[in-house]
C-alpha positions in Angstrom: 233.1 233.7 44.8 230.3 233.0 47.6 227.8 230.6 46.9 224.2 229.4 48.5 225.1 226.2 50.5 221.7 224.0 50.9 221.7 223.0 54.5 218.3 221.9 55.2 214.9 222.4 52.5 214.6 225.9 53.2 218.1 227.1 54.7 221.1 227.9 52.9 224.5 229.6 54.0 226.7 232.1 52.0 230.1 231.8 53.3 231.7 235.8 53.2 235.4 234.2 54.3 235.4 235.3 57.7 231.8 235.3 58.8 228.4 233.4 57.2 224.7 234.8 56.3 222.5 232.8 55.6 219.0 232.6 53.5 215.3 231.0 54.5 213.7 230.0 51.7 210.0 230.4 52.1 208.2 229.4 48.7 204.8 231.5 50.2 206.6 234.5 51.9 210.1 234.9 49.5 213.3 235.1 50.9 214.5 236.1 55.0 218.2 237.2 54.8 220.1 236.0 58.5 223.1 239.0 58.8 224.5 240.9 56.5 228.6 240.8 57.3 230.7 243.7 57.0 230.0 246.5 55.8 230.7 246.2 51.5 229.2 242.7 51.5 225.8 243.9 49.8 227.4 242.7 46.2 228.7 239.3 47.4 225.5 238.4 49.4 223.0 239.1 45.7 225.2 238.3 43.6 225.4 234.1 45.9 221.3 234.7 45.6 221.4 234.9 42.2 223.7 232.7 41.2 221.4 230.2 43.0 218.9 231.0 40.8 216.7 233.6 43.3 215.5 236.8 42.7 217.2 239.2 45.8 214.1 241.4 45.1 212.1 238.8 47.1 213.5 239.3 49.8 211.1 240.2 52.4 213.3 241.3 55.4 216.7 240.9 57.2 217.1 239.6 60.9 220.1 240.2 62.6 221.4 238.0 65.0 223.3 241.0 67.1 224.7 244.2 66.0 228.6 243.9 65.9 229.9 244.8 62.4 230.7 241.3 61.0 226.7 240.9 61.3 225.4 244.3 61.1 227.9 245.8 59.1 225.6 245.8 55.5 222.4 246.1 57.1 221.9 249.6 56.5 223.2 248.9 52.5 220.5 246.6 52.3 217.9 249.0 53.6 218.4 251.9 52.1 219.4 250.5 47.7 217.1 247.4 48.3 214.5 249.1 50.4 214.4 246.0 52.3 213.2 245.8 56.1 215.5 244.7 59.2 214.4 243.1 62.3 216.5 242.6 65.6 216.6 242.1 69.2 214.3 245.1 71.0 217.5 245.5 72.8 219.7 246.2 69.7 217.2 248.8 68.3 218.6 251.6 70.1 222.4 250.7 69.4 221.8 250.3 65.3 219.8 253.9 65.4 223.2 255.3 66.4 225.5 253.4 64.5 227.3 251.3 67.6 228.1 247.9 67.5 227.6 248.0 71.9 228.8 249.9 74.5 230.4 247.7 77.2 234.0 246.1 77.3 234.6 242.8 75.2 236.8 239.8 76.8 238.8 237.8 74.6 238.0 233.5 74.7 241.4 231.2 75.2 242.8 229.5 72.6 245.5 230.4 70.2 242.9 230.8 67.0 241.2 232.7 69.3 244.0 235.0 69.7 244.6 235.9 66.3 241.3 236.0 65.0 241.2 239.0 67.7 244.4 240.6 66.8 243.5 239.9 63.1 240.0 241.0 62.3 238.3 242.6 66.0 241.2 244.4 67.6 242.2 246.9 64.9 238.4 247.2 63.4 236.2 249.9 64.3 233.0 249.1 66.9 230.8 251.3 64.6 228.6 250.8 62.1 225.7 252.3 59.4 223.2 253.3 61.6 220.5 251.5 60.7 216.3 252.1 62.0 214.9 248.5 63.0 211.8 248.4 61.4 210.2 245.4 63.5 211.5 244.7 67.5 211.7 241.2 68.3 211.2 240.1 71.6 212.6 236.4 73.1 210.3 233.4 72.4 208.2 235.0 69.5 207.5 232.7 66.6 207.9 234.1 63.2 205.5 233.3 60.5 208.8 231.9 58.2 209.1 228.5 57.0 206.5 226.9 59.1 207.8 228.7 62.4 211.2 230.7 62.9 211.6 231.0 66.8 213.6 233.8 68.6 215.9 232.8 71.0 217.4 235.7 73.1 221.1 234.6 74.1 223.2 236.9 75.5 226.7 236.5 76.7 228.3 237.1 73.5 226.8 240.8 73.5 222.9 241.7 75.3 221.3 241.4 72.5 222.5 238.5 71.2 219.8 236.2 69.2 220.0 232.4 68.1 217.1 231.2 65.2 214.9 228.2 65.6 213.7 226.8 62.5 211.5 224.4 64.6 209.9 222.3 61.6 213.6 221.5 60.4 215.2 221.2 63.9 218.0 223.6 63.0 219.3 226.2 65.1 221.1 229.5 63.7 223.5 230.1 66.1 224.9 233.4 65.3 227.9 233.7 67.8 226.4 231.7 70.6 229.6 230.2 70.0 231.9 228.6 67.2 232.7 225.7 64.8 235.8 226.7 63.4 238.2 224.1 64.3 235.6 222.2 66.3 233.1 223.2 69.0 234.5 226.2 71.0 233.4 229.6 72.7 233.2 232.5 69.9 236.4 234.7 70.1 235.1 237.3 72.4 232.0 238.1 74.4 230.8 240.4 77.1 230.1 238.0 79.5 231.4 234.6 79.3 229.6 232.9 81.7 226.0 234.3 80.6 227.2 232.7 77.5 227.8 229.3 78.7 224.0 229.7 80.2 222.4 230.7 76.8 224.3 227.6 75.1 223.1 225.2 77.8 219.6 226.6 77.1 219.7 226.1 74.0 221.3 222.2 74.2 218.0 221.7 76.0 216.1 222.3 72.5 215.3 219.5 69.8 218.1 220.7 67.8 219.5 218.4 65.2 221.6 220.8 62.9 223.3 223.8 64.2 225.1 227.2 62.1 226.9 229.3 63.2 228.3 232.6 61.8 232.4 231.6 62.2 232.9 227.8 61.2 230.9 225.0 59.6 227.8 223.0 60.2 227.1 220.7 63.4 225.6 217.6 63.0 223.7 215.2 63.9 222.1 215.8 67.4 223.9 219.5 67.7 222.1 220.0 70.7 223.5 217.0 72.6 227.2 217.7 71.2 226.6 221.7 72.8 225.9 220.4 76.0 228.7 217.6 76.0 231.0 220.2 74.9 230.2 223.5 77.7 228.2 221.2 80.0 231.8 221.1 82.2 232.0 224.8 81.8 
């Protein structure tokens, strides 16, 4: 059964198998839910909240780190039984109106885990999901008025639209699918452009990050931001 892992005062991930959400506990402004996995995770995602002893009514509003359907794929769930608000990438906005998970050619990462994650989960799935209607555009750089200051990082590589988190009191990043900490630090299993990827992550290594999550694999610590750029720097 998913469960609320406490990875910093006011962040905590719920592990859904093959992806992670996670929670941003505000004790002024409720709950911010990061993702939403696939599509029929709604359940597993309240019932982690409230075995941790929240309330998923207090949840104020859902950010999605990109639109592909192992992020996006309950976001519409969400919105229309919980009457709860999402927020993306401007960029995104049009592509969750219509139900699409992008519109240009993904490219497969080396590596054998790699491979079969792609030929298990990605290659057979469909690209489409809910539509959804964004109720608040985010734009790159704009601090967020959640837990002391929730920064948008606009990373693309992995898809356009592609957002990372900074919860800049804590130092932690939310990676989405900047890359991967599966079996150690690697590229995500597929993006749209590889080598805008490597960019974002070296951008991002350039941060005060101590902590970094991602949505495939576990926690990076300490100094995440020095082990990203020892790790793609050569890239």
């Amino acid at each position: 059964m998913a469960a609320m892992q406490q990875i910093t005062a006011s962040l905590y991930q719920i592990s859904l198998g093959v992806v992670n959400v996670f929670v941003i506990k505000d004790t002024k402004n409720g709950l911010t839910l990061i993702d939403t996995g696939y599509k029929g995770s709604s359940e597993k995602i309240v019932s982690a909240i409230r075995k941790a002893g929240e309330d998923p009514l207090t949840i104020r509003q859902i950010i999605l780190t990109h639109c592909h359907p192992d992020h996006a794929g309950s976001a519409a769930a969400f919105n229309a039984e919980w009457g709860i608000p999402v927020w993306a990438y401007y960029q995104d906005v049009p592509l969750l109106a219509k139900g699409s998970a992008g519109e240009v050619p993904i490219h497969l990462s080396p590596g054998v885990i790699n491979w079969f994650i792609y030929h298990l989960f990605i290659k057979r799935g469909s690209s489409a999901i809910d539509p959804v209607i964004v109720d608040r555009s985010l734009t790159s750089k704009e601090v967020l008025p959640i837990a002391g200051g929730l920064q948008v990082l606009h990373t693309p590589g992995h898809s356009s639209g592609h957002i990372a988190l900074l919860l800049q009191q804590e130092r932690v990043l939310i990676a989405g699918d900047l890359c991967a900490n599966v079996a150690g630090l690697d590229f995500s299993t597929v993006y749209e452009d590889r080598r805008l990827g490597v960019q974002s992550i070296l951008e991002v290594a350039r941060l005060d990050v101590e902590k970094a999550v991602f949505g495939h694999g576990k926690l990076l610590a300490p100094r995440a931001n020095e082990k990203l750029a020892a790790k793609f720097s050569a890239l």
